[in-house]
C-alpha positions in Angstrom: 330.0 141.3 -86.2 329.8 139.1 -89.4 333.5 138.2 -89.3 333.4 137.4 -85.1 330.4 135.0 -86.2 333.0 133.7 -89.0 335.3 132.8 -86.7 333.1 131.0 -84.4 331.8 129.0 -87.3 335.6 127.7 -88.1 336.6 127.2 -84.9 333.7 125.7 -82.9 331.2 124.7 -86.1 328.3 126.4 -84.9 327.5 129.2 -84.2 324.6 131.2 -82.2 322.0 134.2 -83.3 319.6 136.1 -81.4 315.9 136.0 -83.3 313.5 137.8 -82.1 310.3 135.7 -81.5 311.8 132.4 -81.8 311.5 130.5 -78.7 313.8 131.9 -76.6 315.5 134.2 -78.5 318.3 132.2 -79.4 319.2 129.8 -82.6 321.9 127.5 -82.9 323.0 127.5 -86.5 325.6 124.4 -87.5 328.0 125.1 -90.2 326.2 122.6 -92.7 323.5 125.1 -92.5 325.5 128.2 -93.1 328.1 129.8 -94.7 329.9 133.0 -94.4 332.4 134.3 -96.5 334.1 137.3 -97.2 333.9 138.3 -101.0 335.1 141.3 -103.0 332.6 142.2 -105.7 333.4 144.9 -108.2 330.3 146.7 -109.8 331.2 149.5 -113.4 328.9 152.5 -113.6 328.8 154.7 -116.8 327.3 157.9 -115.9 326.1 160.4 -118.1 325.8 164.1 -117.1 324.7 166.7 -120.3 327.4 168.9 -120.7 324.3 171.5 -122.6 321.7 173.5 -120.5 318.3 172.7 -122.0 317.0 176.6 -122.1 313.7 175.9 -123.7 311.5 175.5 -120.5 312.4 179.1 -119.9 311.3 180.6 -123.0 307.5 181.1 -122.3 308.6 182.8 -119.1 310.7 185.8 -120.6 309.0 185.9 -124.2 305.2 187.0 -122.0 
């Protein structure tokens, strides 16, 4: 969808949305007013997973 909206933007410099409660449903959006671009972000995540069972919640149930 996003890049068929692209391509209308280059090629006819305007392209049109359907809004939901906007006068008739329709708005015309010129390219000074938008831009869409594809980009390629890249995100790092460290995760951490305990490699030791924490065993002391279960004490008071076996030690009663």
């Amino acid at each position: 969808m996003r890049e068929k909206l692209s391509t209308n933007l280059k090629n006819k410099g305007k392209i049109i949305i359907d809004v939901n409660g906007v006068g008739n449903g329709k708005v015309e959006l010129d390219k000074d007013l938008i831009n869409i671009e594809k980009r390629t972000r890249i995100e790092n995540r460290r995760e951490y997973i305990p490699n030791v069972i924490e065993s002391s919640f279960a004490l008071g149930v076996f030690c009663a």
